[in-house]
C-alpha positions as CSV (number, residue, x, y, z in Angstrom):
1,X,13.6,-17.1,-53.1
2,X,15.3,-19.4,-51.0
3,X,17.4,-18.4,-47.6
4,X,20.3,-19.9,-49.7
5,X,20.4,-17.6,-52.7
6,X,18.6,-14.3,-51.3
7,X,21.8,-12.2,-52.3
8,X,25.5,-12.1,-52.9
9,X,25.9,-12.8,-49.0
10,X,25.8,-15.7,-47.2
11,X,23.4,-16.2,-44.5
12,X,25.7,-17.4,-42.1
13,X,25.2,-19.5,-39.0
14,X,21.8,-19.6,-36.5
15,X,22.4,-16.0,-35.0
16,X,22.1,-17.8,-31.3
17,X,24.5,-15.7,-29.4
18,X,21.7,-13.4,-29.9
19,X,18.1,-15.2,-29.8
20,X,16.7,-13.8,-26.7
21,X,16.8,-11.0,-28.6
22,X,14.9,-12.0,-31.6
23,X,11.1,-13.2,-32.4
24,X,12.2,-16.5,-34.7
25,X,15.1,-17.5,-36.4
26,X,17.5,-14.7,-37.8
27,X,21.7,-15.5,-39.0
28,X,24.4,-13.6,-38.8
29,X,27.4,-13.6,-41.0
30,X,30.3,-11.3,-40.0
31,X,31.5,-9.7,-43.0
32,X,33.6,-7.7,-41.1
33,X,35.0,-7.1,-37.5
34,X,38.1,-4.8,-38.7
35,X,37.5,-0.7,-38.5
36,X,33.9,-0.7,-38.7
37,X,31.9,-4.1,-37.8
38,X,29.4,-5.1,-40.4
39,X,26.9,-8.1,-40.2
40,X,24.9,-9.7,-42.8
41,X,22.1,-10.6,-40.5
42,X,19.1,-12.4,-42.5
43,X,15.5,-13.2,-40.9
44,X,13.2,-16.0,-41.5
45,X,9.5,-14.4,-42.3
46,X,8.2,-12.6,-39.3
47,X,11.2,-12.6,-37.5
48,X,12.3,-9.6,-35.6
49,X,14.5,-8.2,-32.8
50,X,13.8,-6.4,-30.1
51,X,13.2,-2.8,-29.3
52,X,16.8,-1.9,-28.4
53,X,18.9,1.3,-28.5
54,X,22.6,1.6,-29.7
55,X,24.2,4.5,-27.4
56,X,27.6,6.3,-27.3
57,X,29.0,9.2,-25.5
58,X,30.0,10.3,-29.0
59,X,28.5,10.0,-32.9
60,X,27.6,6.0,-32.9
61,X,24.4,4.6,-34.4
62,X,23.8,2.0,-36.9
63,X,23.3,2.1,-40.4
64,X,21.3,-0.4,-42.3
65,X,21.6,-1.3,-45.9
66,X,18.9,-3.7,-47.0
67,X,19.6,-6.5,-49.6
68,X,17.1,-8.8,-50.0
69,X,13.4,-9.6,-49.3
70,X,11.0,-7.5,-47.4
71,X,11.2,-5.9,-44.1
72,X,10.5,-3.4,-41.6
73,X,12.4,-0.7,-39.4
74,X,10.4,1.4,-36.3
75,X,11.2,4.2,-34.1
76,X,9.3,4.2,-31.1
77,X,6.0,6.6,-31.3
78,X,6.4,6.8,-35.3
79,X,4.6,4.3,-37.8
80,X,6.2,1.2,-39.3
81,X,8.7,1.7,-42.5
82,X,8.0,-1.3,-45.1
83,X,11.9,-1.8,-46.2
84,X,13.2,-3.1,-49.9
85,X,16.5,-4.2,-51.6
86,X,18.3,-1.0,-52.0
87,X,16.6,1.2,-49.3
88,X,19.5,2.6,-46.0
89,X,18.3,3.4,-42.7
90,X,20.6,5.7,-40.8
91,X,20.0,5.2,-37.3
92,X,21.3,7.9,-34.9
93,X,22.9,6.9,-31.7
94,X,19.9,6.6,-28.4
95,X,17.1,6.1,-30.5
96,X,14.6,3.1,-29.7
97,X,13.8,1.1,-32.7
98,X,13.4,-2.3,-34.1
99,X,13.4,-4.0,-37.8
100,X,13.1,-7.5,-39.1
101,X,11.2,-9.1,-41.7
102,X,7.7,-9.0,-43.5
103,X,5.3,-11.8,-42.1
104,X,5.3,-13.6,-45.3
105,X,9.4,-12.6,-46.6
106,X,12.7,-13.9,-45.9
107,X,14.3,-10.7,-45.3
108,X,18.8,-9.7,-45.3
109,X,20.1,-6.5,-44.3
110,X,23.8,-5.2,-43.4
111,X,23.8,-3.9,-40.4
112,X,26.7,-1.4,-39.8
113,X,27.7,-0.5,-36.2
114,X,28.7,3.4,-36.5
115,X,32.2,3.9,-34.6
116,X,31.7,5.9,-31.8
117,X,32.9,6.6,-28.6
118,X,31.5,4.5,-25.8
119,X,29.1,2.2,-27.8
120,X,26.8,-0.6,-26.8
121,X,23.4,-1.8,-27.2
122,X,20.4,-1.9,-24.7
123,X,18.2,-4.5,-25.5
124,X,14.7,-3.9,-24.2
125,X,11.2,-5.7,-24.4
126,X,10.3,-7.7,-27.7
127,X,7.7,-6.2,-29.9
128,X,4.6,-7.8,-29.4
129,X,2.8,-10.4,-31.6
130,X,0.0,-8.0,-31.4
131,X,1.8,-4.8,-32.6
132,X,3.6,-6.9,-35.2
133,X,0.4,-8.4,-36.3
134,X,-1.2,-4.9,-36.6
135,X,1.7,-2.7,-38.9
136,X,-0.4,-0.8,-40.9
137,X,0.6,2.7,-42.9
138,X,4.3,3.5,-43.2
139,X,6.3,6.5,-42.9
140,X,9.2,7.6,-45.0
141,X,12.5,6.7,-44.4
């Protein structure tokens, strides 16, 4: 599988507006910025964001909808989730997390901002080469 052809979506530009908050190389491609924003964002093998937290005064969150590759999604103080094509990760507004891809997968999700009132992202400290390097067990989304 090539970045190229990973799914129906293009990969879209170097995400760069948004590097210092990733481990490697991720892209974004806006599918949408009307009503709800949606982003095609696609990472390179064993690239990742940050921990960060979406918060809102009112409902918010972030829904992902994996399309490609392999991946993972973590909460803070619960175990890693391996994520697949097909699998959605609804993300409640004020909770700590992070996802990006499997060490040896190009991995593409949609990542759907929930409207809310108030909404914006905190963007915190990477995770560590050391925890990344360590995932081991999953949970259940």
């Amino acid at each position: 599988m090539t970045p190229q052809n990973m799914s129906v979506f293009p990969i879209g530009e170097a995400n760069d507006l948004y590097a210092k908050y990733f481990t490697g190389q991720s892209y974004l491609n806006m599918l949408s910025t009307n009503q709800t924003a949606i982003g095609n964002v696609t990472f390179e093998p064993a690239c990742r964001n940050n921990w960060h937290i979406h918060h809102a005064n009112n409902a918010g969150g972030q829904i992902l909808i994996v399309t490609a590759g392999e991946g993972w999604y973590q909460e803070w103080n619960h175990k890693p989730v391996k994520l697949n094509p097909g699998d959605v990760v609804n993300i409640p507004a004020g909770v700590k997390h992070w996802h990006g891809a499997a060490a040896d997968s190009w991995f593409q999700h949609l990542a759907i901002e929930v409207p809310g009132d108030g909404c914006k992202t905190e963007w915190l400290e990477p995770v560590s080469d050391e925890e990344y390097n360590n995932i081991e067990g999953t949970e259940e989304i």
